[in-house]
MARTIMI-968359 format. One record per residue (C-alpha): residue in one letter; x, y, z. Coordinates in steps of 0.1 Angstrom, whole numbers, plus 2048, in hexadecimal, padded with zeros to 3 digits. Example, Ala and Ser with C-alpha at 12.3 -4.5 7.8 and 13.67 -1.06 7.14 Angstrom:
# MARTIMI-968359
<node residu="a" u="87B" v="7D3" w="84E"/>
<node residu="s" u="889" v="7F5" w="847"/>
This chain:
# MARTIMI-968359
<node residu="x" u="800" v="800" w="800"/>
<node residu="x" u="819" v="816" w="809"/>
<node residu="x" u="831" v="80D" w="7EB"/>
<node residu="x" u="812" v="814" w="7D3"/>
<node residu="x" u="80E" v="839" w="7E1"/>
<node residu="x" u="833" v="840" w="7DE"/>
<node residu="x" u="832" v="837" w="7BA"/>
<node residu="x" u="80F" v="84D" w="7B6"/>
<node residu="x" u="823" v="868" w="7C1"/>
<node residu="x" u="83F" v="864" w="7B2"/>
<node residu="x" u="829" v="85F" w="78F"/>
<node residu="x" u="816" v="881" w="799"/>
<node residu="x" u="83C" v="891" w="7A1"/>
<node residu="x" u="845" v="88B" w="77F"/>
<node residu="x" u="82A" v="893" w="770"/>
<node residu="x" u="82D" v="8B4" w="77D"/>
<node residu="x" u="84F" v="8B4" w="777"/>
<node residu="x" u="84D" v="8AE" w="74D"/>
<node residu="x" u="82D" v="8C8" w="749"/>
<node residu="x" u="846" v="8E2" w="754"/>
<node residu="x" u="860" v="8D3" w="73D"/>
<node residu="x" u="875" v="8C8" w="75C"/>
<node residu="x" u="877" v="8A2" w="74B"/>
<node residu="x" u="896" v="898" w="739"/>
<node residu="x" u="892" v="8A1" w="712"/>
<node residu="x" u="873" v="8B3" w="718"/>
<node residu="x" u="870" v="8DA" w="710"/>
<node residu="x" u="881" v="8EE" w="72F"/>
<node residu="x" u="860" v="909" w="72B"/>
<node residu="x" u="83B" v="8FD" w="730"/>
<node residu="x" u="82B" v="913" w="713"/>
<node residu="x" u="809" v="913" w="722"/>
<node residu="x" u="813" v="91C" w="748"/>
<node residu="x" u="814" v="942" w="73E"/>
<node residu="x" u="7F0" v="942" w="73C"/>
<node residu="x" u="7EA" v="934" w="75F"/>
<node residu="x" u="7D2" v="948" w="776"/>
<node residu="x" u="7E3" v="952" w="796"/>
<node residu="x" u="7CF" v="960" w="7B4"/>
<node residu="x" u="7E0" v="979" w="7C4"/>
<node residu="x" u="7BD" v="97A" w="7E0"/>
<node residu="x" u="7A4" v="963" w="7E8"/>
<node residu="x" u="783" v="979" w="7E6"/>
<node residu="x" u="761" v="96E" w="7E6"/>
<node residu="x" u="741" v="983" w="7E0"/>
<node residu="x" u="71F" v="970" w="7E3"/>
<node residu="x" u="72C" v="951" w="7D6"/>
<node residu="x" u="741" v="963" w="7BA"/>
<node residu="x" u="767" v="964" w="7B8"/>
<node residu="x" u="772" v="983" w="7B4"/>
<node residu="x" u="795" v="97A" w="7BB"/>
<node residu="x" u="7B3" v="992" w="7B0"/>
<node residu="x" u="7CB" v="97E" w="79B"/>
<node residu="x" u="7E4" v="982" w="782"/>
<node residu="x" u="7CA" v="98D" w="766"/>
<node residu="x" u="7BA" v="9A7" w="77D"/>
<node residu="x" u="7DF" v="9B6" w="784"/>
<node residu="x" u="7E6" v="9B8" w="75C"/>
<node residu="x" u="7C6" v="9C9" w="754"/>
<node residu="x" u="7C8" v="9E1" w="76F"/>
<node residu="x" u="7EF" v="9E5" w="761"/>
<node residu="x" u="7DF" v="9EE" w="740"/>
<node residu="x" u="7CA" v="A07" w="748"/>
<node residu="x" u="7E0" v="A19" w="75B"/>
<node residu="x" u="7FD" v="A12" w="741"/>
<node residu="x" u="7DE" v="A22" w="728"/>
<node residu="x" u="7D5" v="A41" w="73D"/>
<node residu="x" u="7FD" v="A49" w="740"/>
<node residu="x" u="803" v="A4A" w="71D"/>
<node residu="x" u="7E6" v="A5F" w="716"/>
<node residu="x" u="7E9" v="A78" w="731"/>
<node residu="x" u="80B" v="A79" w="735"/>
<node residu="x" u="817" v="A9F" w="729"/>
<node residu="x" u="7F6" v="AA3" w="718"/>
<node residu="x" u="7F6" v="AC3" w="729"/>
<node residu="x" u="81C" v="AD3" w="717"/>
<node residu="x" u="815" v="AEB" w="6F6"/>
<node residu="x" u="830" v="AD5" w="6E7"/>
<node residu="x" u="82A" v="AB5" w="6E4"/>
<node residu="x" u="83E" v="A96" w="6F1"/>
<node residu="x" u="845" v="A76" w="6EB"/>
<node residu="x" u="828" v="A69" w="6FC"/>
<node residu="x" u="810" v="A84" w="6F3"/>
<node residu="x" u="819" v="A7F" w="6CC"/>
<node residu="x" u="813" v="A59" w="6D0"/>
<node residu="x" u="7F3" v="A5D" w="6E1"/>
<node residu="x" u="7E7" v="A76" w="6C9"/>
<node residu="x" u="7ED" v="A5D" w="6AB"/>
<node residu="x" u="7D9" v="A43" w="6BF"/>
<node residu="x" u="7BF" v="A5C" w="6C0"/>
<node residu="x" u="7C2" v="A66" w="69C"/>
<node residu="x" u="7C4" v="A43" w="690"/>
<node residu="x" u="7A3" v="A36" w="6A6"/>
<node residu="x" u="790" v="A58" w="699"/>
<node residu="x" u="798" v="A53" w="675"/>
<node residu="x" u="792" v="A33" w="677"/>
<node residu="x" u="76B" v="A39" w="685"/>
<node residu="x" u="767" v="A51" w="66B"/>
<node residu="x" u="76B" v="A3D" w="652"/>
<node residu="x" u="750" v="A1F" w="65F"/>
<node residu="x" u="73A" v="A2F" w="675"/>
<node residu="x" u="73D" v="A53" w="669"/>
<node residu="x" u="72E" v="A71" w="67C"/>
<node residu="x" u="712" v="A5B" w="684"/>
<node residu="x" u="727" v="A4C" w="69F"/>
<node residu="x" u="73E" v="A65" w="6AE"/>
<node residu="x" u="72C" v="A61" w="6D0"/>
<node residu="x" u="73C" v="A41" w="6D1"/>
<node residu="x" u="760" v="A4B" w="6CC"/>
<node residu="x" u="765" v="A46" w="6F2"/>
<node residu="x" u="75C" v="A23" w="6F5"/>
<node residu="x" u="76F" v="A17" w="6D5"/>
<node residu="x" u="791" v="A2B" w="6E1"/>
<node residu="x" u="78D" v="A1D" w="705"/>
<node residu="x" u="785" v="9F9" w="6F2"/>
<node residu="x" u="7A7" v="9FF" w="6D8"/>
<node residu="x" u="7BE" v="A07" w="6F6"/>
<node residu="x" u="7B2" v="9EF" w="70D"/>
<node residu="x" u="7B8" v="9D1" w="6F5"/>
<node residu="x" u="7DA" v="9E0" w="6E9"/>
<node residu="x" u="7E9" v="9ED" w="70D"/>
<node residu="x" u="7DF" v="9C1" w="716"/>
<node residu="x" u="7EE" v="9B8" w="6F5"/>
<node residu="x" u="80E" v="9C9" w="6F7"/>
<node residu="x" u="813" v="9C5" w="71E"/>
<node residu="x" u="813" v="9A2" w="712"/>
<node residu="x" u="830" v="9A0" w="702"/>
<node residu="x" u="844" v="9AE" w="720"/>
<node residu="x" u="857" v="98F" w="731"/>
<node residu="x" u="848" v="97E" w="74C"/>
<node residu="x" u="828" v="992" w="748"/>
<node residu="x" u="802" v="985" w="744"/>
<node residu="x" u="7F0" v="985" w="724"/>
<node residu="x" u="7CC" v="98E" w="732"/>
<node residu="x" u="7C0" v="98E" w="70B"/>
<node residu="x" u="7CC" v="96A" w="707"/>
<node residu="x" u="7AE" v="961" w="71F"/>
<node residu="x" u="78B" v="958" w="70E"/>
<node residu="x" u="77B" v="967" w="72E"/>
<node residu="x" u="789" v="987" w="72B"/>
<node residu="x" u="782" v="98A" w="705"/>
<node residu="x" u="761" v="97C" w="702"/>
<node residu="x" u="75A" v="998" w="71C"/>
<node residu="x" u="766" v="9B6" w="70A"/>
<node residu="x" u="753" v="9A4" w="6EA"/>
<node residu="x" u="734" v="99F" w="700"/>
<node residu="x" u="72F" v="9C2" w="709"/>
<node residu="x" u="738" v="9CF" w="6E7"/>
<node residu="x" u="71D" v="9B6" w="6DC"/>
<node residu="x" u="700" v="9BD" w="6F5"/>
<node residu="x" u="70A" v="9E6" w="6F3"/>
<node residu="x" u="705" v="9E4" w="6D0"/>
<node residu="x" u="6E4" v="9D1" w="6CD"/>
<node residu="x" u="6D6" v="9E9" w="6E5"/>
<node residu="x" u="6E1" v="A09" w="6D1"/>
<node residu="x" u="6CB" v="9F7" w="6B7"/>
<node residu="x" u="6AF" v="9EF" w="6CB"/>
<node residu="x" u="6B0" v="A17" w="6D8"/>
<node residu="x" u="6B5" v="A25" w="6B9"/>
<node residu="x" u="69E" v="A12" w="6A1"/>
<node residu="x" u="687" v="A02" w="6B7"/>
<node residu="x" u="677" v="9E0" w="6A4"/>
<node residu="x" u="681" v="9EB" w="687"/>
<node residu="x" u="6A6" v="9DE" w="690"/>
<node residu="x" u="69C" v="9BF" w="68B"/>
<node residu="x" u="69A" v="9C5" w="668"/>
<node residu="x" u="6BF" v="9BE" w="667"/>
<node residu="x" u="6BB" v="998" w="665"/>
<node residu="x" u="6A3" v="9A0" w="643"/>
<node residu="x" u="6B7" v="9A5" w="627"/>
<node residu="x" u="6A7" v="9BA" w="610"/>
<node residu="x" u="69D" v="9AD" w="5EF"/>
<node residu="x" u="69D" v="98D" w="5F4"/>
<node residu="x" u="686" v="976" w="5E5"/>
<node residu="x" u="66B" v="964" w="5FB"/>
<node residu="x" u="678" v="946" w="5F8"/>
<node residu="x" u="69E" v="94D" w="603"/>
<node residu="x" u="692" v="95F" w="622"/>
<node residu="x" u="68C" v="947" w="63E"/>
<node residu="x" u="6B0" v="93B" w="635"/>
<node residu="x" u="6BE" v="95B" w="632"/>
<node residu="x" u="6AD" v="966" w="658"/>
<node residu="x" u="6B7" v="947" w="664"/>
<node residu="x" u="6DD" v="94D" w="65A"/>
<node residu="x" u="6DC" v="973" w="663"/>
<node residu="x" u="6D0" v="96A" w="685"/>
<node residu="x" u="6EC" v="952" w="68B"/>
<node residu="x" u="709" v="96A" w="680"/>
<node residu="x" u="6FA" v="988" w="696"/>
<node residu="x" u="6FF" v="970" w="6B4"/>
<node residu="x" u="71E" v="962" w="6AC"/>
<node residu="x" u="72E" v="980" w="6AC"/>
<node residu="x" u="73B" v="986" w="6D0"/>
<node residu="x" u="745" v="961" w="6CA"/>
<node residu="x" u="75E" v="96B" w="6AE"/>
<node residu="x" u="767" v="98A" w="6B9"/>
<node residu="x" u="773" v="97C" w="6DB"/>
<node residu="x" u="77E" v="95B" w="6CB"/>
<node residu="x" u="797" v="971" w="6B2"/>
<node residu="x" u="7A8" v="984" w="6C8"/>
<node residu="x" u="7AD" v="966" w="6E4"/>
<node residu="x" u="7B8" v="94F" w="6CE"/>
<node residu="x" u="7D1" v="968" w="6B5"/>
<node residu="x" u="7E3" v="970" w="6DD"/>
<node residu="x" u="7E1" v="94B" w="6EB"/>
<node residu="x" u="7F1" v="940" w="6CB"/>
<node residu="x" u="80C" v="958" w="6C6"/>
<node residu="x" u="814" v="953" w="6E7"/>
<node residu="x" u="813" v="92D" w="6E9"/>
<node residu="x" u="82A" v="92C" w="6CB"/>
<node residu="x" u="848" v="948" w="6D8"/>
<node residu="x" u="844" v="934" w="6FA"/>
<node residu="x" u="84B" v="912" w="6E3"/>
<node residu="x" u="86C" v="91D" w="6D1"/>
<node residu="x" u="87A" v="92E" w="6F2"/>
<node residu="x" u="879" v="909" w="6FE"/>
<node residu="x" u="88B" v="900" w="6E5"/>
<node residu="x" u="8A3" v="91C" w="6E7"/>
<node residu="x" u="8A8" v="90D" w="70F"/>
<node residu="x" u="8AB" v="8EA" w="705"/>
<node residu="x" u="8C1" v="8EA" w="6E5"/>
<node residu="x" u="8DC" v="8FF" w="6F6"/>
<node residu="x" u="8F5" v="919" w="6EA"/>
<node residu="x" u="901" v="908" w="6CD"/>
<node residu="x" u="8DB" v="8F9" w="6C0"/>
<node residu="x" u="8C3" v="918" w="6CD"/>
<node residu="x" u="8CF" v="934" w="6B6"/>
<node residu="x" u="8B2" v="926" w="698"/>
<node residu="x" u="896" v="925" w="6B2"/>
<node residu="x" u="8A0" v="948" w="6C0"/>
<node residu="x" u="8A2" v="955" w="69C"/>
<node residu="x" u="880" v="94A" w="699"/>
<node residu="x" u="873" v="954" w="6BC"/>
<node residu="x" u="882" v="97A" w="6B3"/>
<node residu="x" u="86F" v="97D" w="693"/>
<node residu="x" u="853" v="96E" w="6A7"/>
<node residu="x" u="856" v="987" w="6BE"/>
<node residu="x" u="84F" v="9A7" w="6A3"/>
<node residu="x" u="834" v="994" w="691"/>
<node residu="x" u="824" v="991" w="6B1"/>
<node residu="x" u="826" v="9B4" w="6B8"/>
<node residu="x" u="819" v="9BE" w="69B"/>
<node residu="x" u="7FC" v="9A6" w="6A2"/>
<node residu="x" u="7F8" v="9B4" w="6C1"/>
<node residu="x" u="7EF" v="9D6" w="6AF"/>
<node residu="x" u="7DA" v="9C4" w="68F"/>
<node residu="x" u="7C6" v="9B1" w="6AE"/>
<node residu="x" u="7BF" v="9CF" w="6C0"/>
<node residu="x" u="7B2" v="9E7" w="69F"/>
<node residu="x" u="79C" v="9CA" w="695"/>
<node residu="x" u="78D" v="9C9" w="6B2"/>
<node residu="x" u="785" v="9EF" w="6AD"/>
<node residu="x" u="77B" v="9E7" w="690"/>
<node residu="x" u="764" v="9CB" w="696"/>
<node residu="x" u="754" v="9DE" w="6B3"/>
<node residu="x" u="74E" v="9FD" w="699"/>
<node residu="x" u="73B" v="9E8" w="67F"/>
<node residu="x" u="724" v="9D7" w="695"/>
<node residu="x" u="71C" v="9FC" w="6A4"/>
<node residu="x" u="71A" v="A06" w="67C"/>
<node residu="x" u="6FF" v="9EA" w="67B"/>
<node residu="x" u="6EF" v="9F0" w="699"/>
<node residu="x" u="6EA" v="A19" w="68F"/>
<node residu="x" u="6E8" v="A1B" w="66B"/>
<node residu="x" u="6DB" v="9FA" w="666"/>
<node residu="x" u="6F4" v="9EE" w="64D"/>
């Protein structure tokens, strides 16, 4: 009895042991152990966890990280470094309403700026070493996507009363086709907070995942075998930058449609 625990535990050890590559010839970096929840507090509410953990701390790093960049010397006559970059981001978000939503939906220039820098400040805070990817989280996506999804159907709703629901009619469709059509229409109005939040969750988890992968292999092959993977992991490392960006501006983008739809009925 006691011999067959001993070897349970030394099976469990090890186990433990080669998931965070500490077995011979395994990787010396488990890829997926960056996205771990961590509480930092145990917190309970009513029966719901409202815990501070690792995500909590990066999203709260963001914002603050966000507000900085934007109010930092905002106030000088001559612009800085900071101030110039934040104006862009403001130039580039404006322009890039404009051209979707047009003046029709300039009261909503807020939301989508606070939506753009909220996504980018996670993206780009997760590419700092030994940080937390809060975007590489379906939670925390689906979220944003949620309330981008519920806001907009209820800007419909107010705006056009019943008459939104003309959306899922095609015009000009024959009698026949119709039902179909509805029936598909319906479908891809709901599944949107499901792609939007699935996109962006999966484009981080992935990049991620993979620059986690070839640093293991960087560890394990040594000095004289890493220098391909590390080639690799630095282009890697730019491309995943520059999705960082691309993830955060469709996002925007996404988010500017649906509110296109949802007030011009497009």
């Amino acid at each position: 009895m006691a011999s067959t625990e001993h070897n349970t535990a030394a099976a469990t050890e090890a186990a433990k042991s080669g998931a965070h590559g500490g077995g011979e010839g395994g990787l010396a970096i488990d890829p997926m152990h960056q996205f771990n929840i961590e509480r930092f507090t145990d917190w309970h509410i009513g029966g719901l966890d409202v815990s501070f953990t690792n995500a909590s701390l990066w999203m709260v790093i963001g914002v603050c990280v966000s507000s900085l960049l934007l109010l930092a010397g905002s106030t000088k006559l001559v612009p800085g470094r900071l101030q110039s970059i934040g104006e862009l981001i403001y130039e580039f978000v404006s322009s890039m309403m404009r051209d979707i939503l047009g003046d029709s939906g300039r009261a909503f220039f807020p939301l989508i700026f606070t939506l753009f820098m909220f996504v980018l400040s996670a993206n780009m805070l997760g590419m700092v070493p030994y940080s937390f990817t809060t975007t590489s989280h379906i939670i925390v996506t689906f979220g944003l996507a949620a309330f981008v999804f519920v806001g907009a159907t209820i800007v419909g709703f107010a705006k056009h009363g019943t008459h939104y629901l003309k959306l899922f009619v095609p015009s000009g469709v024959p009698s026949v086709l119709l039902p179909m059509l509805v029936v598909i229409e319906v479908i891809s109005y709901f599944t949107r907070p499901i792609s939007l939040s699935v996109r962006l969750f999966a484009n981080m988890m992935a990049g991620h995942t993979m620059l986690k992968v070839f640093a293991g292999f960087v560890v394990a092959m040594g000095f004289l075998g890493g220098w391909l993977p590390l080639a690799m992991m630095i282009a890697l490392t730019g491309l995943e930058i520059l999705i960082a960006f691309l993830q955060a501006y469709v996002f925007a983008v996404l988010t500017c449609i649906y509110l296109n739809d949802a007030i011009n009925m497009h």
